[in-house]
C-alpha positions as CSV (number, residue, x, y, z in Angstrom):
1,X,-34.9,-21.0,4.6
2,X,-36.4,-19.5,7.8
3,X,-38.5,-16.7,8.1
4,X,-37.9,-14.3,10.9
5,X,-40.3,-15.1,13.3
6,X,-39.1,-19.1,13.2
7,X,-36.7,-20.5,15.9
8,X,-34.2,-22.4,14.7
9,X,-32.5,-25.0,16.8
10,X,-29.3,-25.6,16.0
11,X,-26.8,-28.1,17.9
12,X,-22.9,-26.7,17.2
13,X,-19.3,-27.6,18.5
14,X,-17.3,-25.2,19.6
15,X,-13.4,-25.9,20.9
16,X,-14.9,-29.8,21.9
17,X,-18.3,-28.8,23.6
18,X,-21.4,-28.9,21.9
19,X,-23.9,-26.1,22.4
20,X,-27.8,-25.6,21.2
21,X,-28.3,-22.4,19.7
22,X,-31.6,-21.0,19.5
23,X,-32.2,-18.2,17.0
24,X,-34.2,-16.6,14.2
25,X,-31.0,-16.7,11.8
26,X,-30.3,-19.6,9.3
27,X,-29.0,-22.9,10.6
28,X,-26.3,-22.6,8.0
29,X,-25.6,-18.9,9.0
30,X,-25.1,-20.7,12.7
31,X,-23.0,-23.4,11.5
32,X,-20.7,-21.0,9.8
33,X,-21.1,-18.3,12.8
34,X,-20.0,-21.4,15.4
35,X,-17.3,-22.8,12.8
36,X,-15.4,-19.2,13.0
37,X,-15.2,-19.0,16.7
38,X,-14.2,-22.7,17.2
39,X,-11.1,-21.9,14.7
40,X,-10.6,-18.5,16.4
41,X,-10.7,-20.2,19.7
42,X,-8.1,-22.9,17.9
43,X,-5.5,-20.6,16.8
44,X,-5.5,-19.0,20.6
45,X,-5.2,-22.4,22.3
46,X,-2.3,-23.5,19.4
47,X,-0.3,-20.6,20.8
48,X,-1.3,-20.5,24.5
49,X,-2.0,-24.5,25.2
50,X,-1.8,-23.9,29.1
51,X,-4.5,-22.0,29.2
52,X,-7.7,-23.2,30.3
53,X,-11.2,-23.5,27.8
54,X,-12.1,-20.3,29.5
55,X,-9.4,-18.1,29.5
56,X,-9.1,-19.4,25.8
57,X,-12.6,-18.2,25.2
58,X,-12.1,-14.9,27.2
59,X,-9.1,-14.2,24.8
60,X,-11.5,-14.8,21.1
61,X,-14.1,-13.1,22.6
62,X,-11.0,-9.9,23.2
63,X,-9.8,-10.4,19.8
64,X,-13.7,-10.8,18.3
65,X,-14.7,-7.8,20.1
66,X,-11.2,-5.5,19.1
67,X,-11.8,-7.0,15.3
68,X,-16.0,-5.2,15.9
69,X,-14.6,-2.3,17.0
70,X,-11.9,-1.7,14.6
71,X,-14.8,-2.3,12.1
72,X,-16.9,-0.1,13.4
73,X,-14.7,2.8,13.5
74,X,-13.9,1.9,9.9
75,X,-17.5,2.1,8.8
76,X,-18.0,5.1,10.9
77,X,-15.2,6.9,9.1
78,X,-16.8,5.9,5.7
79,X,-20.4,7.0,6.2
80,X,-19.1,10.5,7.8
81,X,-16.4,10.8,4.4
82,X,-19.6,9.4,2.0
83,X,-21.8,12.1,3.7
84,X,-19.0,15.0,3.3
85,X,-18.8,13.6,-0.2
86,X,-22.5,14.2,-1.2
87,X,-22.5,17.7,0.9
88,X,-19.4,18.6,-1.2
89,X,-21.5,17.6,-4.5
90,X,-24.9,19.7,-3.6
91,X,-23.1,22.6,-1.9
């Protein structure tokens, strides 16, 4: 729907708040990206409800960032094994 160079602006909700996202992404891509870390946040609050908004969204952005990592490594470990792979093939 958007090309890259196009702002969208999209208004979201996130654990009660609503927020205006600015970006080049879809609006639905935003909707979706803004729906995950209000159910994230959710899920922390449902088993820590003392804590406060922030420390709630401290802790999802913990467990977002550990899930990117653990990703990353992942992905790492497949390009080096896909590369080893093709070596194995031509050598």
């Amino acid at each position: 729907m958007n090309n890259r160079n196009q702002i969208a602006k999209v208004t979201v909700a996130i654990f009660n708040e609503d927020y205006v996202v600015r970006g080049e992404e879809d609006p639905e891509y935003i909707q979706m990206l803004a729906s995950y870390v209000d159910r994230r946040m959710r899920m922390i609050y449902q088993r820590n409800p003392n804590l406060s908004s922030t420390k709630v969204a401290v802790l999802t952005a913990l467990n977002l960032a550990d899930e990117l990592n653990k990703l990353q490594e992942d992905y790492d470990e497949l390009v080096k094994a896909m590369e080893e792979e093709r070596k194995s093939r031509m050598g």
